[in-house]
N, C-alpha and C positions, 0 to 999 in steps of 0.2 A: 253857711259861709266859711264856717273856718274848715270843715271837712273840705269844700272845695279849693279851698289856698293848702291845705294840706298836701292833696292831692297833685295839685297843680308843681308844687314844692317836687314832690317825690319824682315825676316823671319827668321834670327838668334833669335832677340830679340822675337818672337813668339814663335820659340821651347823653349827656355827659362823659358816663363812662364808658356807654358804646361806644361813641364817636373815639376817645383814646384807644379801645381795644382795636379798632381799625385801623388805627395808626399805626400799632405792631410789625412789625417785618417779619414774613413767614417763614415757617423752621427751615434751616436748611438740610440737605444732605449730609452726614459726617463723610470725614474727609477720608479714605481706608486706604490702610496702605497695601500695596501690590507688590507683585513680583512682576519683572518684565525682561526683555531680549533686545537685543537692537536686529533690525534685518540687516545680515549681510552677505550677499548674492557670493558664493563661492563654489572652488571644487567639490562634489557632493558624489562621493562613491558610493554606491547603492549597492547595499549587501542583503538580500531574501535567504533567511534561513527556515527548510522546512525537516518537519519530523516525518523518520521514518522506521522502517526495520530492516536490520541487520539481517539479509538470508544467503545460501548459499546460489550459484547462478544457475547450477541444476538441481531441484528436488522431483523427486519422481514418487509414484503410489506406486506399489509393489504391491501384487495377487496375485492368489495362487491360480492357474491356468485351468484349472475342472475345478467342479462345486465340490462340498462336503462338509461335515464338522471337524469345527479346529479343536483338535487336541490336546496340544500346548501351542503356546506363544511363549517363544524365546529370548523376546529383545523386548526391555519398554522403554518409554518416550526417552531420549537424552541419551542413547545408549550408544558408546563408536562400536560401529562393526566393521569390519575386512569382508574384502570380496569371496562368498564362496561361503560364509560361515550362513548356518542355517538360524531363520529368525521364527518359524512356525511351520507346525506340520496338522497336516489334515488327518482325521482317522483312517488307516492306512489298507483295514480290513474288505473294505467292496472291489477298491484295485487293486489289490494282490489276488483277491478270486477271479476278478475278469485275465490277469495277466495271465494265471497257471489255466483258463479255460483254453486264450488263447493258444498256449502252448501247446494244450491238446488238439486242437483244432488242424496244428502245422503239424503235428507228428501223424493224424489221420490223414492229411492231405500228402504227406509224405509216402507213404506208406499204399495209395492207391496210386499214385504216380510210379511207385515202386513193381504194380502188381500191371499198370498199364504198358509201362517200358518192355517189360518183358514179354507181355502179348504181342505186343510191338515187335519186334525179332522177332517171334517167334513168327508170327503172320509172314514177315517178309522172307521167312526161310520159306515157307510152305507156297508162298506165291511164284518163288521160283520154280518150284517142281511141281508148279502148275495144281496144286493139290485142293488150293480154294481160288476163289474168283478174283477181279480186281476191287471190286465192291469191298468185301469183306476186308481186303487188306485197307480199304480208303477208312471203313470204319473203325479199325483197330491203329487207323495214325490220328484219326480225329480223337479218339478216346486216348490215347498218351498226352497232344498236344491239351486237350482237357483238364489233364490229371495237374498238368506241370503247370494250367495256369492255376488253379485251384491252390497249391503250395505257394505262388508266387502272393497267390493274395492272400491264404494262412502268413505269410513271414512276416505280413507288411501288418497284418492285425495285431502279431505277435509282435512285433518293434511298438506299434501305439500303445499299446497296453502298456509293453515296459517302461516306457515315457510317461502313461498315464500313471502308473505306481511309482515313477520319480517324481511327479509333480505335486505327490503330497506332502513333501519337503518345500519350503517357501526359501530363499536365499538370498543373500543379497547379492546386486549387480556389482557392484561398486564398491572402495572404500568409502565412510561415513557418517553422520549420525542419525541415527531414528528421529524426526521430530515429532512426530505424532503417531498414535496405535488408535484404531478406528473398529478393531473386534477385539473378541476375547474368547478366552476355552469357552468350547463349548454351542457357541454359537454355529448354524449353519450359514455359511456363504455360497454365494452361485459364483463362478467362473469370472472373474476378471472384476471383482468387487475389494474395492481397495484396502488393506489391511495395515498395513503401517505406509509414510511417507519419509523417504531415505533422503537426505542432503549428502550430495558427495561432495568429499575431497574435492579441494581446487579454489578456481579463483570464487569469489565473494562478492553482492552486491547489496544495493541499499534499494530500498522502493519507496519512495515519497510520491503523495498525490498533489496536484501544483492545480489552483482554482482556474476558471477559464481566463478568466481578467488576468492573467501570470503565464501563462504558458506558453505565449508567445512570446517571450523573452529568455525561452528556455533555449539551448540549441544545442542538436544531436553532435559530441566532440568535445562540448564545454567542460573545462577543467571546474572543479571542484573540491573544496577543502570538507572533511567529514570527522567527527567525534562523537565515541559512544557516549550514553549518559553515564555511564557507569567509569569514563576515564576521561569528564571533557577537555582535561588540558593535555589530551596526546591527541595530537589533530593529524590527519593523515588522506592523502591527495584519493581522488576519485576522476570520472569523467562518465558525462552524460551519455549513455550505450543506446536508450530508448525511450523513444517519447511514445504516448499511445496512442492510436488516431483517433478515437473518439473518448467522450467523458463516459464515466459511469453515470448508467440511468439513475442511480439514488441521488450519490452525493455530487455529480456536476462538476467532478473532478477529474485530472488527466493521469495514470498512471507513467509513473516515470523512471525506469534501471537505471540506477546511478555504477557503474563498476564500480569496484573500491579496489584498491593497489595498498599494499604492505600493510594488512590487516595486523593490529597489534596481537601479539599473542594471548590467547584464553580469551578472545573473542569470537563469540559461537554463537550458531542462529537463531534468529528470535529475540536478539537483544537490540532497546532502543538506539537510533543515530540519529543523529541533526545533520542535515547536508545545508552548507552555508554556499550560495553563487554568487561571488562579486559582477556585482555590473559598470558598466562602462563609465567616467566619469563625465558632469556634467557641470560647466562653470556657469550655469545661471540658475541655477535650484537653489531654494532657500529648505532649510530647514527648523521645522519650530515643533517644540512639544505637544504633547496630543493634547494637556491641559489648558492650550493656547485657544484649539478653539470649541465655538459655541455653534448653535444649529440657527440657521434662518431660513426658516421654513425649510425647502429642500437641499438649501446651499449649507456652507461655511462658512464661517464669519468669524473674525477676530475682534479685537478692542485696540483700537493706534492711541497711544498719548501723546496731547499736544503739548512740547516743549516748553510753549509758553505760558499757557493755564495751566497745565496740571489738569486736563480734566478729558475724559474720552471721549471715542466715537468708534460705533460699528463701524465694520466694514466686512463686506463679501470679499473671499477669497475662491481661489479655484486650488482643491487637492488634489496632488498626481496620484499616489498611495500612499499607506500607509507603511510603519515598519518597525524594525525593536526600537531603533532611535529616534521616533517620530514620526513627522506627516510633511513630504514635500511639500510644496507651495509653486506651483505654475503661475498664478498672476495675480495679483491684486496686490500689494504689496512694494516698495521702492526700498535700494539700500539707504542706511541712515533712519527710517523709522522706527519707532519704540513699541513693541507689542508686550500687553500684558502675558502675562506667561502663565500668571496664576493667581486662582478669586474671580474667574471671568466672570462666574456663574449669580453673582451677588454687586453687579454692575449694574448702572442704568447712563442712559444714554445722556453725555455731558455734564457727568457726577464727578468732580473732582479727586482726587488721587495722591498718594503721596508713594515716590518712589521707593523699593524696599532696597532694592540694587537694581545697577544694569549692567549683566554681565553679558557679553559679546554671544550673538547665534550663531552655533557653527553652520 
């Protein structure tokens, strides 16, 4: 009996303080404070700045015109040359033997054209005094006209040849600079295999590759502001020369010549650019920082605070693109709203908030 009043004792005093643990109010969320923006719908100039390089508007491969081994190489990469000055020569011993064969070749052909001329007269004296036939005289004009083409085509072997023992001199076309060397002494090259690549003198351009989703907004004429990395606060005008009609199969990219105009001085090819395009202005674009939003499922989504709780809610947005100073906003979104700005990532949905600032979205 008394273990059972015991008992009975104890499990009273148990539902007891169940029953009060139930009564508790459950934890709530802490209240965190945020960062946030007001939305407000304004002029929005949209500036795309892409990287690129600094090149000249004509670079050309320069080779030497017959095969052979290169001897010296005269110019390396970086190197200004003047037009005319020699940048590599070939071993120069195989064309100088064909040039002096040729030579000999013309002075034989010379020389029986010499011995045909004369039979020649002579024939046509003896044809007058009837002394040989008409035959004989036909054979002794075909055998001069023979003679003289044989010389005609000795001169013409003897000019290639001399051309081909100039060609083992390499030169440059141009004033400019070397930017790249693709051989070296010693190696043999065949006929029209490129050996250095010369940038000439003159106007300058920029090459940036613009994604597909961008390049429609490109246009052939469009004025352009450009700065090397190596001087970004001297900024200096350009204009869009070329757009390319199709992307590259790799990267699914458009290549694009930007001209450049009054390249700062000691600016030389192969140095990084940034070409900045302002775009056209739009007074209903909102802008908000990229920390603003969060993923939902495939969409966009922000956090709006309600003025009057303090406390959020998702919300889908639609982004036009992205850019250095953020991520448009096309719809979802009303002027006057409060959008977290930052800490999105550590929200839940109707978690209360405490504001940190609210400084104005441009």
């Amino acid at each position: 009996m008394i273990r059972a009043a015991a008992f009975a004792a104890f499990a009273a005093i148990a539902a007891s303080l169940l029953a009060s643990c139930s009564d508790a109010p459950p934890a709530q969320d802490p209240i965190r404070p945020v960062l946030t923006v007001v939305v407000t719908p304004g002029a929005v100039s949209g500036r795309d700045a892409y990287s690129g390089e600094l090149r000249a508007r004509v670079e050309t491969d320069l080779a030497f015109r017959i095969g052979g081994k290169i001897a010296a190489r005269l110019a390396d990469a970086g190197a200004r040359v003047v037009k005319g000055q020699p940048l590599a020569r070939l071993d120069p011993r195989d064309a100088a033997l064909a040039a002096q064969a040729a030579q000999a070749q013309l002075a034989s052909a010379e020389a029986d054209y010499a011995l045909a001329r004369a039979e020649f007269d002579r024939a046509g004296d003896l044809l007058a005094k009837k002394f040989i036939s008409r035959s004989a005289y036909d054979a002794r004009q075909a055998a001069h006209a023979a003679a003289g083409a044989r010389v005609e085509q000795a001169r013409s072997q003897a000019a290639l040849s001399e051309n081909q023992e100039a060609y083992t001199t390499l030169v440059a076309d141009a004033d400019g600079v070397v930017v790249s060397v693709t051989a070296e002494p010693g190696q043999v090259v065949a006929a029209g295999q490129p050996i250095l690549r010369l940038a000439r003198d003159g106007e300058m351009e920029v090459v940036i590759h613009a994604p597909e989703s961008e390049v429609g907004r490109i246009r052939r004429g469009q004025d352009v502001a450009i700065f090397l990395w190596a001087d970004p606060a001297n900024r200096f005008p350009g204009r869009i020369r070329e757009i390319a009609g199709g992307a590259d199969a790799t990267t699914r990219t458009f290549a694009v010549r930007v001209a450049a105009a009054r390249v700062p001085p000691g600016a030389r090819p192969g140095m990084s650019a940034t070409v900045v395009l302002q775009q056209p202005q739009d007074g209903s674009l909102v802008v908000l920082p990229i920390s603003a939003l969060v993923r939902d499922g495939e969409a966009a989504a922000v956090w709006i605070v309600d003025p009057g709780s303090s406390r959020v809610a998702r919300r889908k947005v639609e982004v036009g693109r992205y850019r250095e100073d953020g991520a448009t906003i096309l719809s979802g979104l009303s002027g006057g709203e409060v959008v977290v700005s930052a800490g999105v990532h550590k929200l839940r949905e109707g978690q209360q908030v405490r504001l940190a600032g609210v400084p104005a979205a441009r």
